[in-house]
NUMI-613586 format. One record per residue (C-alpha): residue number from 1; residue in three letters; x, y, z. Coordinates in steps of 0.02 Angstrom, whole numbers. Layout:
BEGIN
<atom NUM; "ala"; <X; Y; Z>>
...
END
This chain:
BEGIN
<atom 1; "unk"; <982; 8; -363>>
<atom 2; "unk"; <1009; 109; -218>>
<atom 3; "unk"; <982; 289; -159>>
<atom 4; "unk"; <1071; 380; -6>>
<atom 5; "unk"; <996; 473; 144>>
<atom 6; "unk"; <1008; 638; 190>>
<atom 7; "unk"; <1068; 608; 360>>
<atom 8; "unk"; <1196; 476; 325>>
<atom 9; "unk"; <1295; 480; 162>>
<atom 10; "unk"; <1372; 317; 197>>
<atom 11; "unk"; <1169; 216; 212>>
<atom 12; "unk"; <1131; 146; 49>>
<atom 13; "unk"; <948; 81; 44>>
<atom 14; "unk"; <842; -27; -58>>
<atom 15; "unk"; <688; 63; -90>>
<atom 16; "unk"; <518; -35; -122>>
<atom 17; "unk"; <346; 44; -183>>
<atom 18; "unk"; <215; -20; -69>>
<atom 19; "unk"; <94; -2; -198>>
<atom 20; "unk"; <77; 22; -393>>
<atom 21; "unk"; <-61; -12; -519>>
<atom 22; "unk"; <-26; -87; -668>>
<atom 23; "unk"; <-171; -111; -813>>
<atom 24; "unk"; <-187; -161; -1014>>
<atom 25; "unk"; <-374; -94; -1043>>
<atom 26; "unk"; <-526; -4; -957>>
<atom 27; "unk"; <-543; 169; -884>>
<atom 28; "unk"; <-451; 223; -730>>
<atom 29; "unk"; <-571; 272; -590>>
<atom 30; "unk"; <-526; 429; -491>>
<atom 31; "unk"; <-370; 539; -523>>
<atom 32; "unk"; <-276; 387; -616>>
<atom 33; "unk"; <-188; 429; -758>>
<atom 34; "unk"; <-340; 412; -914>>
<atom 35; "unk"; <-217; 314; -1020>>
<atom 36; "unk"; <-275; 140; -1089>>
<atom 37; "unk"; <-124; 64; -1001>>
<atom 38; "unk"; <10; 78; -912>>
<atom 39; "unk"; <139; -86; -921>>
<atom 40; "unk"; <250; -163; -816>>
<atom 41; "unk"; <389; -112; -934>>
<atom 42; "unk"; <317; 71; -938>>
<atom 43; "unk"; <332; 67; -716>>
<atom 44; "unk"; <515; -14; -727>>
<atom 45; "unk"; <567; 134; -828>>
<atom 46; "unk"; <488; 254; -704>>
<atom 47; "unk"; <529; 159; -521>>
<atom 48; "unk"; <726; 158; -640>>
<atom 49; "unk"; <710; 340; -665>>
<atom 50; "unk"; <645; 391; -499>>
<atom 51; "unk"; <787; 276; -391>>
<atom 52; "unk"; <649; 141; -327>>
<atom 53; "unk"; <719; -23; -337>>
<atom 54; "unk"; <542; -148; -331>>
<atom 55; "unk"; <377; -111; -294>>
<atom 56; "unk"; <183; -209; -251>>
<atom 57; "unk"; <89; -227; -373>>
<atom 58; "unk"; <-116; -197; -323>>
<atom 59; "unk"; <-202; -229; -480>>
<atom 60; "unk"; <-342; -129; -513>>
<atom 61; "unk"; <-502; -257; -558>>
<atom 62; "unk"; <-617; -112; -552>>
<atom 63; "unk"; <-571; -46; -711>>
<atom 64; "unk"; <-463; -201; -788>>
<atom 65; "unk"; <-551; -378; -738>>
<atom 66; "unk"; <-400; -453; -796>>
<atom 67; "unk"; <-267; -348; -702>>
<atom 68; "unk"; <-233; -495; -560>>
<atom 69; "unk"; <-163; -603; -714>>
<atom 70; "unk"; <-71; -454; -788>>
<atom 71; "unk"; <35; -421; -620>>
<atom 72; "unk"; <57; -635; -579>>
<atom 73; "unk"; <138; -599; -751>>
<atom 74; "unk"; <248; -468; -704>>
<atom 75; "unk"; <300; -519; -562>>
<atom 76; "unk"; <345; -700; -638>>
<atom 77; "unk"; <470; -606; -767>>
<atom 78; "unk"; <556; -483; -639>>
<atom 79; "unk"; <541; -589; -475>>
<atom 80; "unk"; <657; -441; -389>>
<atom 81; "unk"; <572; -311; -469>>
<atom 82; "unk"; <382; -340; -418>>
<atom 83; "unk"; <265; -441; -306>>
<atom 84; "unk"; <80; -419; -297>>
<atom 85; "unk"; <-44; -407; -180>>
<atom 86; "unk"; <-209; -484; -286>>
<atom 87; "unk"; <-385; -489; -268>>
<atom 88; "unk"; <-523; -579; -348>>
<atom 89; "unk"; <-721; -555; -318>>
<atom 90; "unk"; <-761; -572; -143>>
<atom 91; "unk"; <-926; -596; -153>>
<atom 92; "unk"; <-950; -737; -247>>
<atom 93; "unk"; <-969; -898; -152>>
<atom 94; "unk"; <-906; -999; -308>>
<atom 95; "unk"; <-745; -906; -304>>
<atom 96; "unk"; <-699; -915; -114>>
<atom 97; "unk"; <-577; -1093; -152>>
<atom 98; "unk"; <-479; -970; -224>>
<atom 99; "unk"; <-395; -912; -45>>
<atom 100; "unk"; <-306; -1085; -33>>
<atom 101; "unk"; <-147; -1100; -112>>
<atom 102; "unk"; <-150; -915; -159>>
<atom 103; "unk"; <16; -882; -120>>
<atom 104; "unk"; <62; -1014; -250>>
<atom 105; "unk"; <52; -879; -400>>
<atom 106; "unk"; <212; -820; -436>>
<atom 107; "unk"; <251; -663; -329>>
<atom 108; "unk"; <96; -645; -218>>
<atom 109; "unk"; <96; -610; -53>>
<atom 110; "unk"; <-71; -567; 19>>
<atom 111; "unk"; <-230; -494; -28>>
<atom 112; "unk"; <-315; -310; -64>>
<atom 113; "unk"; <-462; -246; -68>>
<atom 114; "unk"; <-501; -58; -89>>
<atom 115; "unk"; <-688; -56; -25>>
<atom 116; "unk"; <-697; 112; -95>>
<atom 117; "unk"; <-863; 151; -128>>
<atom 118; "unk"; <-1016; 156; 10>>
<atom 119; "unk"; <-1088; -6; -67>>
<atom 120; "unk"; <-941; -119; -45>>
<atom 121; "unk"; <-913; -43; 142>>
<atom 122; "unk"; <-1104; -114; 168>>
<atom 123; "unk"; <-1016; -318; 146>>
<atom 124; "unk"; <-911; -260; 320>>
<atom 125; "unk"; <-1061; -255; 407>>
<atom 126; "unk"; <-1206; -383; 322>>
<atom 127; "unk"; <-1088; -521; 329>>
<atom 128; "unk"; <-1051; -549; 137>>
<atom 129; "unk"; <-881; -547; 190>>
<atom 130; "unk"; <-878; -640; 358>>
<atom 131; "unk"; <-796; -787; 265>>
<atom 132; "unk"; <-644; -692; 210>>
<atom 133; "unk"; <-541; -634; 356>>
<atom 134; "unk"; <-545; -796; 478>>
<atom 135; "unk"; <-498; -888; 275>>
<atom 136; "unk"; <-368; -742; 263>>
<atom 137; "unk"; <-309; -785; 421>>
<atom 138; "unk"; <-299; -957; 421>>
<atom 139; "unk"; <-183; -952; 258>>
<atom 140; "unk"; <-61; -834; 328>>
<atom 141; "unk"; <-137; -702; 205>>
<atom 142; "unk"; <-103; -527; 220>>
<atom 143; "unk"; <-254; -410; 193>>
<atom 144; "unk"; <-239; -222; 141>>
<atom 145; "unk"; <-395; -110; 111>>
<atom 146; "unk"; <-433; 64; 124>>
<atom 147; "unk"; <-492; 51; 301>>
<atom 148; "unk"; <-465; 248; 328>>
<atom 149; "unk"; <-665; 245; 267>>
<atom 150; "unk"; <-696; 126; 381>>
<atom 151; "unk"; <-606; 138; 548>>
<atom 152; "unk"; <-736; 60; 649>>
<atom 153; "unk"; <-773; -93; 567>>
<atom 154; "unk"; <-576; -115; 525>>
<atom 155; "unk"; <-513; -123; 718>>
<atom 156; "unk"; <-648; -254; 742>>
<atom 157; "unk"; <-602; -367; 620>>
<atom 158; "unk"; <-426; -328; 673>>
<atom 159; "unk"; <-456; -373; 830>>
<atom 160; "unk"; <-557; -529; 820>>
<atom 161; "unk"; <-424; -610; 704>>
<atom 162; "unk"; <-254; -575; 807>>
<atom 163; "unk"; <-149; -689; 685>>
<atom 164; "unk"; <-225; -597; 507>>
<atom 165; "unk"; <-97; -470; 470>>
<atom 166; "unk"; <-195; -313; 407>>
<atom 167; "unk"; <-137; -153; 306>>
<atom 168; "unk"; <-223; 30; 292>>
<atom 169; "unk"; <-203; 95; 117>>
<atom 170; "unk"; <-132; 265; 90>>
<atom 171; "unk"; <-79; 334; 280>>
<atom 172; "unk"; <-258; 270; 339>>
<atom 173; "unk"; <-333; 440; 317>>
<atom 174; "unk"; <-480; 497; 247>>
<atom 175; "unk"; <-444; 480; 66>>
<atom 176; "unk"; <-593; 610; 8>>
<atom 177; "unk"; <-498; 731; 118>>
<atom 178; "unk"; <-353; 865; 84>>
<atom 179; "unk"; <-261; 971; 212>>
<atom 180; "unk"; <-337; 971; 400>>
<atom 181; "unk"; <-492; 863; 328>>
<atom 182; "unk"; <-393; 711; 286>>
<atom 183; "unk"; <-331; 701; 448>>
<atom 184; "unk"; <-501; 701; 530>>
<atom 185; "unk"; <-500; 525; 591>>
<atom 186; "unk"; <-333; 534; 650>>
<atom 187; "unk"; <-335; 524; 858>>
<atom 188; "unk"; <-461; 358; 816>>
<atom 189; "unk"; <-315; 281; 679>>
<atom 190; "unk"; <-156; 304; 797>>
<atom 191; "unk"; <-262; 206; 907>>
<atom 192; "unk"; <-234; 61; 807>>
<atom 193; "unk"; <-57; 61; 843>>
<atom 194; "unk"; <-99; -37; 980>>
<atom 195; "unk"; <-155; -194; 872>>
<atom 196; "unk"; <24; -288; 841>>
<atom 197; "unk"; <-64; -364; 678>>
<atom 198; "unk"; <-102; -178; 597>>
<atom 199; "unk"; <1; -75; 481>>
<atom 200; "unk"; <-9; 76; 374>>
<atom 201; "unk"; <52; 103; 190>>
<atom 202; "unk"; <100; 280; 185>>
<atom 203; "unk"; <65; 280; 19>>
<atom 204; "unk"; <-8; 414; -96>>
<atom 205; "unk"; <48; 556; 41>>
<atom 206; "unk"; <58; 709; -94>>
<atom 207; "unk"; <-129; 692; -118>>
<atom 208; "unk"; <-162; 770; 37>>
<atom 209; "unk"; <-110; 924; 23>>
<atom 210; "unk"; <-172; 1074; -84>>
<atom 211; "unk"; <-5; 1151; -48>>
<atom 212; "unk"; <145; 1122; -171>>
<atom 213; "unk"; <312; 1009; -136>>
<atom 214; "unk"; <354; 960; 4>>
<atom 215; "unk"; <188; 965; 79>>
<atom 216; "unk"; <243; 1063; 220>>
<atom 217; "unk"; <51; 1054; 314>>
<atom 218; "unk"; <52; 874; 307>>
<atom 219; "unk"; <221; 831; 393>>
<atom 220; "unk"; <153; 853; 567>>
<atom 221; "unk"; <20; 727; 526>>
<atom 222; "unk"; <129; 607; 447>>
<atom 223; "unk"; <231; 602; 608>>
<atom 224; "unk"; <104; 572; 715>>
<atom 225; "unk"; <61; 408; 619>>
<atom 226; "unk"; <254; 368; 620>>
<atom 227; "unk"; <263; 394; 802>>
<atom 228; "unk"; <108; 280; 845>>
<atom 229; "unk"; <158; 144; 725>>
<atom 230; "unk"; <331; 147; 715>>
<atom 231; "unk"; <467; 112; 572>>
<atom 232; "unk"; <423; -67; 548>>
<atom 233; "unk"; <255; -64; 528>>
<atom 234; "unk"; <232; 113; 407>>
<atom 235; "unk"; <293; 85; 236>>
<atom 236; "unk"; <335; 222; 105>>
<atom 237; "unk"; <230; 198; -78>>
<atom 238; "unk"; <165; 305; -200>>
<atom 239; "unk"; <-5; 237; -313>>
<atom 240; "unk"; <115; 334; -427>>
<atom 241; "unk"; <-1; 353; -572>>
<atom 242; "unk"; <-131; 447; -467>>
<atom 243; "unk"; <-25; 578; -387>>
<atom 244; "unk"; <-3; 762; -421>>
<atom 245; "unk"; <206; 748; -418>>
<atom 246; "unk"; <353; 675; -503>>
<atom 247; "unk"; <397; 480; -443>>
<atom 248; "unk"; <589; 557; -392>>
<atom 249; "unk"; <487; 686; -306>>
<atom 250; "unk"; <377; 543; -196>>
<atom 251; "unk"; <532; 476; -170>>
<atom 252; "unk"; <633; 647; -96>>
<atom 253; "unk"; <483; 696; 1>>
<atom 254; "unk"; <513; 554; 137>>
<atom 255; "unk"; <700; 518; 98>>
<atom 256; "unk"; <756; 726; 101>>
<atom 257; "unk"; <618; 828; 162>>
<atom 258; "unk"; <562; 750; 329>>
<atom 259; "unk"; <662; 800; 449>>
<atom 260; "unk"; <585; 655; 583>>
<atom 261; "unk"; <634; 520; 476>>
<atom 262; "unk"; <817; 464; 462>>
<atom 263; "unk"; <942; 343; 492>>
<atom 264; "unk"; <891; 149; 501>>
<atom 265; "unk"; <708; 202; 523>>
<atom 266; "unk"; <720; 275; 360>>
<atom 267; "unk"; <798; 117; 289>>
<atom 268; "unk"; <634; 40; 373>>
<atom 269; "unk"; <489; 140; 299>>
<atom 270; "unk"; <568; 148; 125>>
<atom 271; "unk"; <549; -22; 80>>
<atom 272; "unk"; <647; -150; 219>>
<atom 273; "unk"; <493; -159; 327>>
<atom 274; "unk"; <367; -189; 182>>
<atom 275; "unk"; <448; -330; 114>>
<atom 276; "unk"; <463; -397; 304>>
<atom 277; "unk"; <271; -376; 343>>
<atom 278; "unk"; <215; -457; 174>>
<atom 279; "unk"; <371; -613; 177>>
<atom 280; "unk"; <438; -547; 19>>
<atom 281; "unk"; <614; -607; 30>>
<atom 282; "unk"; <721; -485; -43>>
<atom 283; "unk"; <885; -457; -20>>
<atom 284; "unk"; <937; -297; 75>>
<atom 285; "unk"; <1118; -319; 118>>
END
């Protein structure tokens, strides 16, 4: 499956979803669509429709406690179609063996943690989870979480563990923001451009704005982070079933509509530098 850019007729791209939910029961938290599930079959009709080629799977334990398995599943059927970036409770000492040999389960790659809500941001700083990133790290373990909420403690950990590869979830803004208010944080999150072992999912970019597609107000923004971080380490998503546009349309917005991104950095963002970061090997040639 392949899509062409604006600026070059003749680049054909594979284009990867940094991030997806998939589910079979519970109630979606936030702006997720409030549908009992939503499949891996359901998401390969949508990623076919919209032009998207794979895409990472972050399963959503809040609401489904058994969404790691679901994903491990999908991703065993359709190895070129999905990988996953898992989780399990990280606060239970019993569990913690779990790190070794994760990336043993079929298509995963690293780890992800949200850390949403104010509660879970308190185990960044009373050491319920000063276990995880030196295991993380040790295990060549990727770690994404939604460190926009938590700048601060996020460049520390970054910083004391140089070899753990970390990821800010969607554009590492402030995710309870929209317009100028999401971008409140941002002089202090370009500022992490400077830590080799940090990247940023651009994912879920159309929430941002109150204004319609494209999003004109947030293109500026978006550049910045672009500009700091650079094509290889800023990769296009969606969290498709949260956001307030079409999946073609999260697609268009980066590949047609931003004038800053073209050629082989394009190639880059939409999916080649994902798969790079999190040692998915798929084929891009």
């Amino acid at each position: 499956m392949v899509a062409s850019s604006r600026n070059d007729g003749a680049l054909r791209m594979k284009i990867v979803d940094a991030q997806i939910h998939i589910w079979s029961k519970g109630t979606p938290s936030g702006l997720h669509r409030k549908v009992s599930s939503f499949t891996d079959e359901e998401a390969l009709r949508e990623m076919d429709e919209a032009g998207v080629h794979a895409a990472v799977i972050h399963p959503p334990a809040s609401w489904d406690p058994d969404s790691n398995a679901m994903a491990v599943e999908a991703a065993r059927k359709y190895p070129e179609r999905f990988a996953v970036m898992g989780q399990f409770p990280p606060t239970r000492p019993e569990l913690r063996h779990l790190i070794h040999g994760w990336k043993k389960q079929p298509g995963m790659l690293g780890l992800r943690w949200a850390l949403l809500h104010p509660e879970e941001q308190v185990w960044l700083r009373d050491g319920t989870l000063d276990w995880l990133w030196p295991a993380a790290e040790k295990e060549g373990l990727p770690v994404a979480c939604m460190g926009g909420l938590f700048l601060k403690e996020f460049r520390q950990i970054a910083e004391a563990h140089p070899n753990l590869k970390m990821i800010l979830d969607h554009c590492g803004l402030v995710r309870t923001g929209q317009d100028e208010a999401a971008f409140a944080k941002l002089d202090e999150l370009v500022a992490l451009a400077k830590l080799p072992n940090v990247a940023v999912k651009a994912t879920g970019a159309p929430h941002y704005s109150t204004q319609a597609y494209p999003y004109r107000n947030i293109h500026d923004g978006l550049q910045r982070i672009f500009d700091a971080f650079g094509p290889k380490r800023f990769f296009w998503g969606t969290d498709i079933t949260r956001m307030p546009c079409s999946y073609r349309q999260c697609v268009t917005f980066f590949t047609e509509e931003l004038p800053w991104l073209k050629g082989a950095d394009l190639e880059w963002v939409m999916g080649r530098a994902v798969c790079e970061w999190l040692g998915w090997n798929l084929r891009f040639d």
